[in-house]
C-alpha positions in Angstrom: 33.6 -22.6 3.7 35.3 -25.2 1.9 32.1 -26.6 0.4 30.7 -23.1 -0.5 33.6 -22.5 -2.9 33.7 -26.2 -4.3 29.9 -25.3 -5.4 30.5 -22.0 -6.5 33.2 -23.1 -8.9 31.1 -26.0 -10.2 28.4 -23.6 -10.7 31.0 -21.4 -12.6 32.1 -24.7 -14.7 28.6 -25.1 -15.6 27.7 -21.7 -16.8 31.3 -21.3 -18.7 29.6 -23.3 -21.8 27.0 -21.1 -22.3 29.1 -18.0 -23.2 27.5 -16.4 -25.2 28.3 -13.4 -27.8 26.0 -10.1 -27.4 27.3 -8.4 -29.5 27.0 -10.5 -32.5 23.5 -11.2 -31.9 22.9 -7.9 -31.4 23.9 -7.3 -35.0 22.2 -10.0 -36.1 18.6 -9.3 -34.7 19.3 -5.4 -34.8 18.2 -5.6 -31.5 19.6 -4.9 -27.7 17.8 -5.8 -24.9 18.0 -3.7 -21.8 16.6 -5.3 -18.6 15.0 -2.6 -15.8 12.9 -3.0 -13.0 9.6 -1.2 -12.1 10.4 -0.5 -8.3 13.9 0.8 -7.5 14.0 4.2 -7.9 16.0 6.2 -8.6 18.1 3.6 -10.1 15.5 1.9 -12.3 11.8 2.2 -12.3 8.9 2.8 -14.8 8.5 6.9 -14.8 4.9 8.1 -15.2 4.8 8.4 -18.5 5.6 5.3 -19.0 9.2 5.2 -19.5 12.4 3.2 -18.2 14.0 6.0 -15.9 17.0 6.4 -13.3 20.3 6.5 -12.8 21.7 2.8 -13.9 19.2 2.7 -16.6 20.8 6.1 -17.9 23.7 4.9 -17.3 22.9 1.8 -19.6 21.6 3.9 -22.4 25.5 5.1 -22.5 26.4 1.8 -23.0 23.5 1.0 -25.6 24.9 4.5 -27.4 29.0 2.6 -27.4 26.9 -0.7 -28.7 25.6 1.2 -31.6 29.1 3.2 -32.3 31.2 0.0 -32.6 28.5 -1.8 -34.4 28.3 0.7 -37.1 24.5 0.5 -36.5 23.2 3.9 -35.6 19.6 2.4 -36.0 20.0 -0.2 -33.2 17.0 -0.8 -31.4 16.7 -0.6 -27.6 14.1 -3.1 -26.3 13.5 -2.8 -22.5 12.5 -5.8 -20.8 10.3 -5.7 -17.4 13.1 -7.8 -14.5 11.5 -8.3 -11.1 14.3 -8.8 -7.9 13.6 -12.4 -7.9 13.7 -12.9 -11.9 16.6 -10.3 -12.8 20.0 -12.4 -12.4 18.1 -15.9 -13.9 16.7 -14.0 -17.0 20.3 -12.6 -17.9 21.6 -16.4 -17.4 18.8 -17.5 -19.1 18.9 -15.1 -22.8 16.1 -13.2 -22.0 17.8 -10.1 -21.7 21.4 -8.8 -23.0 22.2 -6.2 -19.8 20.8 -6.0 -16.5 20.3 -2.2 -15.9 19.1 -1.8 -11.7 20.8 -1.7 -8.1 22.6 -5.1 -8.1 24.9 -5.7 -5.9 28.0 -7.5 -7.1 28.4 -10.9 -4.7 31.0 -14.2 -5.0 28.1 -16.5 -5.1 26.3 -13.9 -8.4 29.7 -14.2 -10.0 29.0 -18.1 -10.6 26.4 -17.1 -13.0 26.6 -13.6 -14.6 29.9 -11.6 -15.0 29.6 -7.5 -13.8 31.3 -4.3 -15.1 33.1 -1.4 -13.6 31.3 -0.5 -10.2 28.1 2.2 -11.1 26.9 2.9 -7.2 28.0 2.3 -3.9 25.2 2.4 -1.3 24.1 0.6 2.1 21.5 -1.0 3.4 19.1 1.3 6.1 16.0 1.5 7.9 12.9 3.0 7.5 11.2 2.6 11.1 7.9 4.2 12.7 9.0 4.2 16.5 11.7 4.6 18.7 14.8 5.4 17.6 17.1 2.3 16.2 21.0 2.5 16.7 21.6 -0.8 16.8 20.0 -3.8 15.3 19.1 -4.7 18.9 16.9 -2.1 18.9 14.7 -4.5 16.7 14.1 -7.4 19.1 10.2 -8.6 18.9 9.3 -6.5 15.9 7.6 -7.3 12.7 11.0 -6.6 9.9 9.4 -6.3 6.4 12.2 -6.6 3.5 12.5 -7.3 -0.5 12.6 -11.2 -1.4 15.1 -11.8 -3.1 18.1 -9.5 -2.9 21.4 -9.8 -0.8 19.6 -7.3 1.7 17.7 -9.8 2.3 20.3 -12.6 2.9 22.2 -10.8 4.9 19.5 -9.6 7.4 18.1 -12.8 8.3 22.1 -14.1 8.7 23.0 -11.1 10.7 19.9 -11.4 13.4 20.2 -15.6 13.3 24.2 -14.8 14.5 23.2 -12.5 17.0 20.0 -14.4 18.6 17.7 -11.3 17.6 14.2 -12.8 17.3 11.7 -10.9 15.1 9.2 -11.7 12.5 10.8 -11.4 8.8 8.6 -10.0 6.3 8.6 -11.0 3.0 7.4 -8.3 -0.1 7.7 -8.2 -3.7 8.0 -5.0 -4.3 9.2 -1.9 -2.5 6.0 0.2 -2.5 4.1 -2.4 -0.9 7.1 -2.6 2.1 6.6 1.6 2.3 3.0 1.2 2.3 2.4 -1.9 4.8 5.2 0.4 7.5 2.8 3.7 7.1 -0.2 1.1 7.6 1.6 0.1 10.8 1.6 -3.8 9.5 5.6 -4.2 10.2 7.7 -1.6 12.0 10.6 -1.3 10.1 11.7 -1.8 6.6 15.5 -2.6 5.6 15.9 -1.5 2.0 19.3 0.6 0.4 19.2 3.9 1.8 18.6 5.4 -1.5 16.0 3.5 -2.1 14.3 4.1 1.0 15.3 7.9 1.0 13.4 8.5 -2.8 10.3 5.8 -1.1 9.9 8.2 1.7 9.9 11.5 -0.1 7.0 10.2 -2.6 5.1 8.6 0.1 1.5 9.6 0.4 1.6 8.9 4.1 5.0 10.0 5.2 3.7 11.0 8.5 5.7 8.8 11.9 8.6 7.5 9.3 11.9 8.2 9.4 15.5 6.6 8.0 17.7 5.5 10.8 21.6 7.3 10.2 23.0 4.2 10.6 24.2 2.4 7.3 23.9 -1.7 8.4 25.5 -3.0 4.8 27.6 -1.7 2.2 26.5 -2.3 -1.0 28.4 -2.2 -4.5 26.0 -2.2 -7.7 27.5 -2.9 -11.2 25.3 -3.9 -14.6 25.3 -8.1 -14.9 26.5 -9.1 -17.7 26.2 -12.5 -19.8 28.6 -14.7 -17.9 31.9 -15.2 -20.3 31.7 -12.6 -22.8 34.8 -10.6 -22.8 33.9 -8.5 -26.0 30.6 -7.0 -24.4 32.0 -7.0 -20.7 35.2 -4.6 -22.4 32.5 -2.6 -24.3 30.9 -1.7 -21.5 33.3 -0.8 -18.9 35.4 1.2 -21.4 32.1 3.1 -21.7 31.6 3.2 -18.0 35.3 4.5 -17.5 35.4 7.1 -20.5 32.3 8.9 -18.6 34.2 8.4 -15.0 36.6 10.5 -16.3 34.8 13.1 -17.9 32.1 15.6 -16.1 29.5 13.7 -18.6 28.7 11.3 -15.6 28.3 14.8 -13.1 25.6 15.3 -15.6 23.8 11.9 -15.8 24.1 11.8 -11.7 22.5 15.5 -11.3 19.1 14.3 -14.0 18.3 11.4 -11.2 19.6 13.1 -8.0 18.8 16.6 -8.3 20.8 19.3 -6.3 22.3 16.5 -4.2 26.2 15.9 -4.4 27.7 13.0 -5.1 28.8 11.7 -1.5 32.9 11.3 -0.7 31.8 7.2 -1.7 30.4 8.4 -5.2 33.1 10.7 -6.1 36.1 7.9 -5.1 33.8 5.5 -7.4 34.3 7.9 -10.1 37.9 8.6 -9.9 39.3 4.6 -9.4 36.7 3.1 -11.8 38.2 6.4 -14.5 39.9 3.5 -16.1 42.5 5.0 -18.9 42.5 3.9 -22.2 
């Protein structure tokens, strides 16, 4: 333990120097670059016609709308930049994009290299399976276990099942279609994924036939946008952006256009009222 925080606060000494300010390039280049991904819906995928949809990207387009206000420049432009769960966190380090707008998940070792806002989602890892029931991760003893590279799902499912002595075959995908698609081909036999991931995978499935999403939620996640790491100005922007629509019903709104009829859930709606940040 020791040596994990010695190497996560040299990590944070490293990346302190390269502070940068957004905002001011922003102004300069007259440009704000939004980073999405193509596969995690509803939060941030590509919609069919061809535009950056879901919940945290909408929620980001608030933010790019506060950018423009305290700018003064109402003809901003909004460039949105193609992320991948394995390229997201190092292209925000890295310049390539201003704020990351999908389901990450805010984590001690993350924090070394990007800063986060105000919490936008609170969700949990679950299974989508295609035999018996699974109540336990015992349940999954001898099975093929397909999962997205890269994320903290990840990390934490191989950790959990090491610490318990649960043998099975870990795979590996790059994307979350291809994890739906090799379960309904009856390549793996269960994929771990956020629950509302898996939930808006298995309602647009062109095979849903034999799946089904275990009750049981195996993580808890928290997602936030990642910001540059050290810059106050755009880190306030945005989370006083974030808080104003906590405490308004503008954010009922925003929810409803990615979710539908379906209520915020008792976790959502205490999101909303401790993140409703006053002035």
């Amino acid at each position: 333990m020791r040596a994990f925080w010695i190497a996560l606060l040299s990590m944070a000494i490293s990346t302190a120097t390269l502070a940068a300010d957004t905002l001011a390039r922003a102004r300069e280049t007259g440009t704000l670059r939004l980073g999405f991904r193509l596969d995690a819906p509803p939060y941030s995928y590509r919609a069919a016609n061809g535009d950056p949809s879901g919940y945290i990207v909408d929620l980001c387009r608030e933010v790019a709308s506060g950018v423009k206000k305290a700018l003064n420049i109402p003809s901003l432009k909004i460039e949105y930049v193609e992320v991948s769960s394995t390229t997201r966190l190092t292209a925000l380090r890295d310049g390539k994009i201003d704020i990351l707008c999908d389901p990450t998940s805010m984590t001690m070792s993350r924090r070394a290299i990007v800063d986060f806002s105000l919490p936008t989602f609170i969700d949990g890892a679950g299974v989508l399976y295609r035999f018996n029931e699974i109540y336990r991760l015992e349940d999954l003893s001898g099975k093929k276990i397909g999962v997205l590279q890269g994320t903290t799902t990840e990390e934490v499912l191989k950790a959990t099942l090491a610490q318990l002595g649960i043998k099975t075959e870990i795979v590996a995908v790059q994307a979350h279609p291809d994890g739906v698609r090799i379960l309904s081909e009856g390549k793996i036999d269960a994929y771990f994924a956020d629950r509302g991931i898996l939930s808006y995978h298995l309602l647009n499935s062109r095979n849903p036939s034999g799946m089904k999403i275990s009750d049981q939620y195996f993580t808890f996640e928290t997602y936030a946008l990642a910001l540059p790491r050290g810059d106050d100005k755009l880190r306030l922007l945005v989370d006083a952006t974030l808080a104003e629509l906590y405490r308004t019903d503008r954010v009922k709104k925003i929810y409803a256009h990615s979710f539908g009829n379906f209520p915020p859930d008792q976790f959502i709606k205490a999101l909303f009222v401790i993140n409703g940040v006053p002035r």
